[in-house]
C-alpha positions as CSV (number, residue, x, y, z in Angstrom):
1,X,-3.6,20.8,11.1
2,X,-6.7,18.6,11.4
3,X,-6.6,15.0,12.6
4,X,-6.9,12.3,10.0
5,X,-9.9,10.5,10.1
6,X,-8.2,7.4,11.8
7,X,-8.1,9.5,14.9
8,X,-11.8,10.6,15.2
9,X,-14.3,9.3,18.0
10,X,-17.2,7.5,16.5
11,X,-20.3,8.6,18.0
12,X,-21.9,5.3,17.5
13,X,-19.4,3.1,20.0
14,X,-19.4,5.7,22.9
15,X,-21.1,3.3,24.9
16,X,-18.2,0.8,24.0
17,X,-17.3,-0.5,27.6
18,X,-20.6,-0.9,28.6
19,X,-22.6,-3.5,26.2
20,X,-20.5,-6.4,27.9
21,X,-18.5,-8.5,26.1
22,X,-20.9,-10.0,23.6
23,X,-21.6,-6.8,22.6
24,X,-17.8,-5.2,22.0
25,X,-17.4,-8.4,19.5
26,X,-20.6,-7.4,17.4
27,X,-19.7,-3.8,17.8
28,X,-16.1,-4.5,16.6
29,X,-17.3,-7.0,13.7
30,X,-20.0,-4.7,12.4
31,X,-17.2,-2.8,11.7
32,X,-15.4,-4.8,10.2
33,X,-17.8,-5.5,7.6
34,X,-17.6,-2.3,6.0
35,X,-14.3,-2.7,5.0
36,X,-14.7,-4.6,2.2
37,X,-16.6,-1.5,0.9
38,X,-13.9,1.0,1.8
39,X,-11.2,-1.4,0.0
40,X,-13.3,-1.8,-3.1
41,X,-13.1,1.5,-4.5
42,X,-8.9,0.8,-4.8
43,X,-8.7,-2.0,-7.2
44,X,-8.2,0.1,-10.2
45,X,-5.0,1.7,-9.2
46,X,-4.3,-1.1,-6.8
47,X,-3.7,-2.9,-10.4
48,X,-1.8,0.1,-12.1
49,X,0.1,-0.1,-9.5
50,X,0.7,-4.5,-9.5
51,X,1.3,-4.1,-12.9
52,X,4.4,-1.4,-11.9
53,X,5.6,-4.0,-9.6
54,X,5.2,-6.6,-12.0
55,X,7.3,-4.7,-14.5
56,X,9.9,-3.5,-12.1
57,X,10.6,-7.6,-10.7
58,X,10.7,-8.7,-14.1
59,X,13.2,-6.5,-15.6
60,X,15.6,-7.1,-12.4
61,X,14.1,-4.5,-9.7
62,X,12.9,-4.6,-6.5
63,X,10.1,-3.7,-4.3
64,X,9.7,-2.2,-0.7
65,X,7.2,-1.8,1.7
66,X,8.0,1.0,4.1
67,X,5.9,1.4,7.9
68,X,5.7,2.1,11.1
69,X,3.4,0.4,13.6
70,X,0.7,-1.9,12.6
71,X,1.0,-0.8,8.8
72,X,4.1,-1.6,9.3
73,X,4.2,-5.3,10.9
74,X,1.5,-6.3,8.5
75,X,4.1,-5.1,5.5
76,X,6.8,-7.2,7.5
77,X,4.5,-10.2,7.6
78,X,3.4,-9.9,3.8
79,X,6.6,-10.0,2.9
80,X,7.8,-12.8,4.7
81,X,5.3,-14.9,3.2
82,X,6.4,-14.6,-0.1
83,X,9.4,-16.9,-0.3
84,X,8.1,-19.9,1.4
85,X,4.5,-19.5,-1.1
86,X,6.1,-18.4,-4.0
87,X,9.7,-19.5,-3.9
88,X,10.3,-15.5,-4.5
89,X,14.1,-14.8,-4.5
90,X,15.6,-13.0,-1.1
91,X,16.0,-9.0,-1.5
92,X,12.7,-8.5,-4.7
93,X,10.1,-8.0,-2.1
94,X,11.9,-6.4,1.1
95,X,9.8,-4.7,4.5
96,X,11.1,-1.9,5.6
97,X,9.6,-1.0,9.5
98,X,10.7,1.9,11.4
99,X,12.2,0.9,14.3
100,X,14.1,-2.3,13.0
101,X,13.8,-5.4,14.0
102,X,13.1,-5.2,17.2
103,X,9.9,-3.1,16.3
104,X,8.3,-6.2,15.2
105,X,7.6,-7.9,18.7
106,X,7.6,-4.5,20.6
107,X,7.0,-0.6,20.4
108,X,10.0,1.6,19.8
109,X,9.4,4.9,21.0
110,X,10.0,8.1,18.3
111,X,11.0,5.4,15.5
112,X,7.7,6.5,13.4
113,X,9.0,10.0,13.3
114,X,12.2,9.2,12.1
115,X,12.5,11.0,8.8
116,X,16.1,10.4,8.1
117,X,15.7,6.7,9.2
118,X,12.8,6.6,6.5
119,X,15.5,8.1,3.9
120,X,18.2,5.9,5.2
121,X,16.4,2.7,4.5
122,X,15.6,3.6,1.3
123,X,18.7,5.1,0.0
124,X,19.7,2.0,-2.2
125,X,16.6,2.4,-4.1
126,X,16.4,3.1,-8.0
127,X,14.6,4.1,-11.2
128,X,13.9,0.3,-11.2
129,X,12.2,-0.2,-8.0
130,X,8.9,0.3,-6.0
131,X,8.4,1.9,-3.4
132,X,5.1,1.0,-1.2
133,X,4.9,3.3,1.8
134,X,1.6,1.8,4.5
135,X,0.3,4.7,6.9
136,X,-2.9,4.8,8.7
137,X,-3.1,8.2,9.0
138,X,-1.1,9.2,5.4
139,X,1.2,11.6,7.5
140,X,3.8,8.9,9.2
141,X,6.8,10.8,9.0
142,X,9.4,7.9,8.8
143,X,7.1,6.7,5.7
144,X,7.5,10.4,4.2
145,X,11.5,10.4,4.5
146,X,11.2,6.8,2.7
147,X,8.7,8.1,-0.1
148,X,10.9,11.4,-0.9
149,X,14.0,9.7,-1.4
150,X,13.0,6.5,-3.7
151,X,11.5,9.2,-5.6
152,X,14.6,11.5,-5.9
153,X,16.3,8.1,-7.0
154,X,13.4,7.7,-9.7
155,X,11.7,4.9,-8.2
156,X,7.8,4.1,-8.5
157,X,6.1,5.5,-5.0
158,X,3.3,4.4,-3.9
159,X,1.4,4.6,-0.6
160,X,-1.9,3.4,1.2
161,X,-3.8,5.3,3.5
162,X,-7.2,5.8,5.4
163,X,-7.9,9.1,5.6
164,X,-8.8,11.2,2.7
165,X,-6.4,13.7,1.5
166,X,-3.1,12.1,3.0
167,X,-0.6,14.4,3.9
168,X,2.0,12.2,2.1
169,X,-0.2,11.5,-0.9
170,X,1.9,14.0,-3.4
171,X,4.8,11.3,-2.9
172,X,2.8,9.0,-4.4
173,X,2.3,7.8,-8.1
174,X,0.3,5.5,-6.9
175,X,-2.1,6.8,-4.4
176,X,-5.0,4.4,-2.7
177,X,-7.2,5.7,0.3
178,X,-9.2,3.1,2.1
179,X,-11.6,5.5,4.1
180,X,-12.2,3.2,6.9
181,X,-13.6,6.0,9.0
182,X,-13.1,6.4,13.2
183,X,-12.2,3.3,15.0
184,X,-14.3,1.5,17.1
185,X,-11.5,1.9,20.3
186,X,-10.9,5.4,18.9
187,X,-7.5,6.1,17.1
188,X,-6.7,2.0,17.4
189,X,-5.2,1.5,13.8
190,X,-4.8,-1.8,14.1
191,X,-8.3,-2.0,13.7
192,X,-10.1,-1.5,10.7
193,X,-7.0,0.3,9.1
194,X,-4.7,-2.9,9.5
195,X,-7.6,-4.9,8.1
196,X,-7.7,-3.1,5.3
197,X,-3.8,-2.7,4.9
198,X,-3.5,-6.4,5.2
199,X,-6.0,-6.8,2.2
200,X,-4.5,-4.8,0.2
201,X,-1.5,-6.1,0.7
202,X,-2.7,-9.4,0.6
203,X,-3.9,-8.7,-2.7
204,X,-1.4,-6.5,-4.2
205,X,1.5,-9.3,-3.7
206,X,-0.8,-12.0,-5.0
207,X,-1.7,-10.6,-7.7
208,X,2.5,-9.9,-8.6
209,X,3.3,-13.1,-8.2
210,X,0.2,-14.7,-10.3
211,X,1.5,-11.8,-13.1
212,X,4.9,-13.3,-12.8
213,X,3.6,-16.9,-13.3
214,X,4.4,-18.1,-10.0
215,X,0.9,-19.9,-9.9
216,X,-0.7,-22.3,-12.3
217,X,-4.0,-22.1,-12.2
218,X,-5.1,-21.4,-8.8
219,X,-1.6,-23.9,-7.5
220,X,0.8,-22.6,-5.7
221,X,3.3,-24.7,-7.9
222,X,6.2,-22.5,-6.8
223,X,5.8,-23.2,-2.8
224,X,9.0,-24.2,-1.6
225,X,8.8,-27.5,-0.1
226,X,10.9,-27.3,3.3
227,X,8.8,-29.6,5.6
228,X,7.0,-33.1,5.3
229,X,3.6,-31.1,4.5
230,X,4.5,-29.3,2.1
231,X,6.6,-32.2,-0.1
232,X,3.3,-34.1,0.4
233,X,1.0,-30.9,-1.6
234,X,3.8,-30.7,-4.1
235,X,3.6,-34.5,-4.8
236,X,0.1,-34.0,-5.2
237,X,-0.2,-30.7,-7.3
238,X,2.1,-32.6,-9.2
239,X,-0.1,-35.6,-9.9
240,X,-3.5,-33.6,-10.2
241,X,-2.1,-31.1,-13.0
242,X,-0.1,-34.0,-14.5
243,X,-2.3,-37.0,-14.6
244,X,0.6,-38.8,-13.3
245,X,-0.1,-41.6,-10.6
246,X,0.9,-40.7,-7.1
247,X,4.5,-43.0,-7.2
248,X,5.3,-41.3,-10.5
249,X,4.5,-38.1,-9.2
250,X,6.8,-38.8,-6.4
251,X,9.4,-39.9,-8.7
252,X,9.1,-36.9,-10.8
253,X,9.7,-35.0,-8.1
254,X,12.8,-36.5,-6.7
255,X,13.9,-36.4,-10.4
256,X,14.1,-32.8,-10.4
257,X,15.7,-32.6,-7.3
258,X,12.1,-31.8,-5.0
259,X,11.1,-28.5,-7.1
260,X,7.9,-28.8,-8.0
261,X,8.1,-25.6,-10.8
262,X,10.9,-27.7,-12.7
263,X,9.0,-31.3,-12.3
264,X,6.0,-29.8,-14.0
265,X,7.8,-28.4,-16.8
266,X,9.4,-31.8,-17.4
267,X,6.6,-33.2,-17.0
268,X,4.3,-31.2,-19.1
269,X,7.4,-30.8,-22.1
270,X,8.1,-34.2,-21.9
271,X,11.8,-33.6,-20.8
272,X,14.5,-34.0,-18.7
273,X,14.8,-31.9,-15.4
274,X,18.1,-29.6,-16.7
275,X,16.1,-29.1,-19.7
276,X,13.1,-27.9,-17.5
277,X,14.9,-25.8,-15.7
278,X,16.8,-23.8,-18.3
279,X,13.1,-23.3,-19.9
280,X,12.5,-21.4,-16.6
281,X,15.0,-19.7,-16.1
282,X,14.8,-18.4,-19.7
283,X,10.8,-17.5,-18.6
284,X,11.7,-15.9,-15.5
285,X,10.9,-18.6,-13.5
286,X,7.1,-18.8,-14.9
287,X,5.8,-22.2,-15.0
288,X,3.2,-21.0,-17.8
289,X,5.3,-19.3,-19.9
290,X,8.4,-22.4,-19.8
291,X,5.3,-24.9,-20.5
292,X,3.7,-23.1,-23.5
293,X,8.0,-22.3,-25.2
């Protein structure tokens, strides 16, 4: 079987440990330039497949990110963003890495060719949930035990990949193949693959949260306000989308007990803060949807 792409020598960065060090930091962002160009061809399904997740988290499901490695830290990180940004509930949008825990902070040796472990930590998937498997090289077989059994159970499958013609890509309903081409230090995946996987995940969980109203306008009016900073930008969001003074704003917020998704709503409705947050929970929790009834 032929190497993926990922694990090719590029022909132009032979001479990589001799330019000096000037010269490997042009060589590697160069590079990285191009790929914005390999990522752009992906948006199309990239938003089939949003508008899956969207779907699935709306109607009670789950999604999950399955990798090993790089792919998989970068899943692990997306994740964990999610809750702080967007207030997202624990267990809709869960990691899954190959290794554990401990994988996160070190290398765990044969945990990427785990196949049952891939099945294992997908085994309490459903026809309601995602399933988002990242692999550089489309042929991670901890990834593969993950994809084959969320879609025994029914679940949407998706999976990102940089070499054309993945070896996993049947698994997939949802197939996207960011052809980033040999790395510059060759077969370093963490490279230009994990730049690209952490775009596209960037983007994909961005985009589900903004299609399940967790934004207003470009505001991140869900962010969960657990330090000083953060109470400080919800006071403020408050007041610019409001027109409220600052002292109101700060008021309004204390009123509804320091979320800022409920002191917009009452607010912007002109009630009370129960009343605001009834209206969204009945809208799912989007501030949008509570505001406009």
């Amino acid at each position: 079987m032929e190497n993926p792409r990922t694990e090719h020598r590029d022909p132009a960065t032979q001479d990589l440990d001799t330019v000096g060090t000037e010269g490997v930091l042009r060589t590697l962002h160069t590079a990285d330039r191009a790929v914005l160009d390999a990522v752009e061809p992906l948006l199309p399904e990239l938003a089939r497949l949003v508008d899956a997740a969207v779907a699935a988290l709306r109607a009670g499901g789950s999604v999950h990110y399955f990798g090993a490695g790089t792919s998989g830290r970068l899943a692990v990180l997306d994740a964990a963003e999610l809750r702080p940004t967007f207030s997202l509930e624990p267990g809709r949008v869960v990691a899954h890495l190959a290794g554990g825990a401990r994988a996160v902070t070190e290398a765990v040796e044969g945990a990427e060719d785990d196949v049952a472990a891939g099945e294992a930590d997908a085994a309490g998937l459903g026809a309601g949930d995602v399933a988002f498997g990242v692999s550089a090289s489309g042929r991670t077989p901890y990834v593969g035990g993950a994809l084959r059994a969320a879609r025994r159970a029914g679940a949407v499958t998706a999976l990102l990949a940089n070499s054309p013609g993945p070896v996993l890509g049947p698994l997939a309903d949802h197939l996207l193949v960011a052809d980033t081409g040999p790395e510059v230090l060759t077969g370093s995946t963490r490279l230009k693959a994990g730049t690209s996987a952490k775009l596209v995940l960037n983007g994909f969980s961005t985009a589900v949260m903004v299609g399940l109203g967790r934004t207003w306008s470009n505001l991140m009016v869900s962010v969960s306000a657990t330090n000083d900073k953060l109470h400080a930008r919800a006071g403020r969001v408050l007041a610019e989308v409001t027109g409220l003074a600052p002292d109101e704003a700060s008021a309004a917020l204390r009123a509804a007990g320091g979320d800022l998704p409920t002191a917009l709503v009452a607010a912007l409705r002109g009630c009370g803060a129960a009343e605001a947050a009834a209206l969204l929970a009945a809208a799912g929790g989007s501030v949008r949807a509570a505001v406009q009834g």
